[in-house]
N, C-alpha and C positions, 0 to 999 in steps of 0.2 A: 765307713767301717766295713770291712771284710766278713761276708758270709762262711762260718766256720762250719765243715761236712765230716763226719768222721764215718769210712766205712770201714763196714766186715769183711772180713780173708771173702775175696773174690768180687764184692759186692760189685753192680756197676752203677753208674752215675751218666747222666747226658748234660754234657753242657753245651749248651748250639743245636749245632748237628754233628758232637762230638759225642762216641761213647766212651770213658774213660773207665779202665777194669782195672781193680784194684788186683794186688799182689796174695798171697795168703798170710796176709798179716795186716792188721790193723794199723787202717789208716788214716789220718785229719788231716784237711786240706781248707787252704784259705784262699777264699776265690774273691779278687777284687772286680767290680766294672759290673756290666748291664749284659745278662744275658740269659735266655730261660735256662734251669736249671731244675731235674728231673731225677731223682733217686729209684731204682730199680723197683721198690716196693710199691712206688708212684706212677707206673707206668704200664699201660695196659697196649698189647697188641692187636691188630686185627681179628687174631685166633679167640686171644682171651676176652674178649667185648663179644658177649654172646648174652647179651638182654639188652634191653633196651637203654636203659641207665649208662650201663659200661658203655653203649654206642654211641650216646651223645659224650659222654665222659672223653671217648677216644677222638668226637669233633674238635671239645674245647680244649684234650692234648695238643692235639696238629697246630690247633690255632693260635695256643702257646708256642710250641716248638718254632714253627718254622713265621711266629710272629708276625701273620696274616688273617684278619678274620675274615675277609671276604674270600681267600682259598674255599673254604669248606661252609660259607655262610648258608647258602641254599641247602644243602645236604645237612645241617644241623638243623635250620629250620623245620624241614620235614622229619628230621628225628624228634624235634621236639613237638613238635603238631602232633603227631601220630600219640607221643605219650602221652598229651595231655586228653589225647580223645580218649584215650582207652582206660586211662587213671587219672580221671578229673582230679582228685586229690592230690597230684603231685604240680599241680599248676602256682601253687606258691613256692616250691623248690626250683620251678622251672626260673620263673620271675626272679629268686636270689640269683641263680646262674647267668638270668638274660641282661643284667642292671649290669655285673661286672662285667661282663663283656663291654657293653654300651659305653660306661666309664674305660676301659681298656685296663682291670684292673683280670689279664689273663688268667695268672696263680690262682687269687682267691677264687673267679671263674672254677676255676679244676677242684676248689676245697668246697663248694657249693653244688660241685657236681658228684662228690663226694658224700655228700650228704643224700643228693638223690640216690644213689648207688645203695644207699644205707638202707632208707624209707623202701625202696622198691624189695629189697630179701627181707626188710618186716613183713613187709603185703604177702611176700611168697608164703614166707612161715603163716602169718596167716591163715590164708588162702589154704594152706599144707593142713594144718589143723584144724579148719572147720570141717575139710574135708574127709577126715579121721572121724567127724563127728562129734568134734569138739567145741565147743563154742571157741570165735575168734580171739577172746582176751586169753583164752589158756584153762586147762581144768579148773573147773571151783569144787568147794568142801561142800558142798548144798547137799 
């Protein structure tokens, strides 16, 4: 069955090592056969990977994209070490991340690391808010 894509006037899309950019008008596309496949919204840059989260996120893109894990194994590795020293707490998202890979299940890899991505700007807010002097759950009525 054909993975059905529909983009926005402009949007881009990666499939391969192809970027495909849409026109200014919407558009759906049916894409048959085996190939990573990457939505503009899905995709972070060297630039925009500026925490730690987004850096392993941008390991297990590459690892998708160019459908090598050993490319970038060591250099993920030490991205995930480093997070897990510093935010024990995220060492069960790390472990959702590290099983897909293991399985070579790349995608959900990148939706797991999605997750971390998520949990790590909770921690920031957090972290933002106790610092305000707020207790970390957020104001209470006390």
């Amino acid at each position: 069955m054909a993975l059905k894509v529909e983009l926005k006037p402009n949007e881009r899309l990666i499939v391969g090592n192809v970027v495909i950019t849409n026109s200014d008008q919407r558009t759906r596309l049916f894409i048959d056969g085996q190939a990573p496949i990457l939505r503009e919204k899905d995709i972070l840059s060297p630039a925009t990977a500026d925490t730690p989260a987004k850096r392993i996120y941008l390991a297990v893109q590459l690892m998708y994209l160019n459908d090598d894990v050993e490319l970038l194994q060591s250099n993920y590795f030490e991205l995930v070490n480093d997070m897990a020293r510093a935010a024990p707490s995220t060492i069960r998202l790390i472990d959702d991340i590290n099983n897909e890979i293991l399985t070579g299940a790349l995608y959900k890899a990148l939706k797991a690391a999605r997750r971390l991505i998520q949990y790590e700007q909770d921690l920031m807010a957090n972290a933002a808010a106790g610092d305000a002097g707020l207790p970390a759950g957020g104001p209470t009525d006390d």
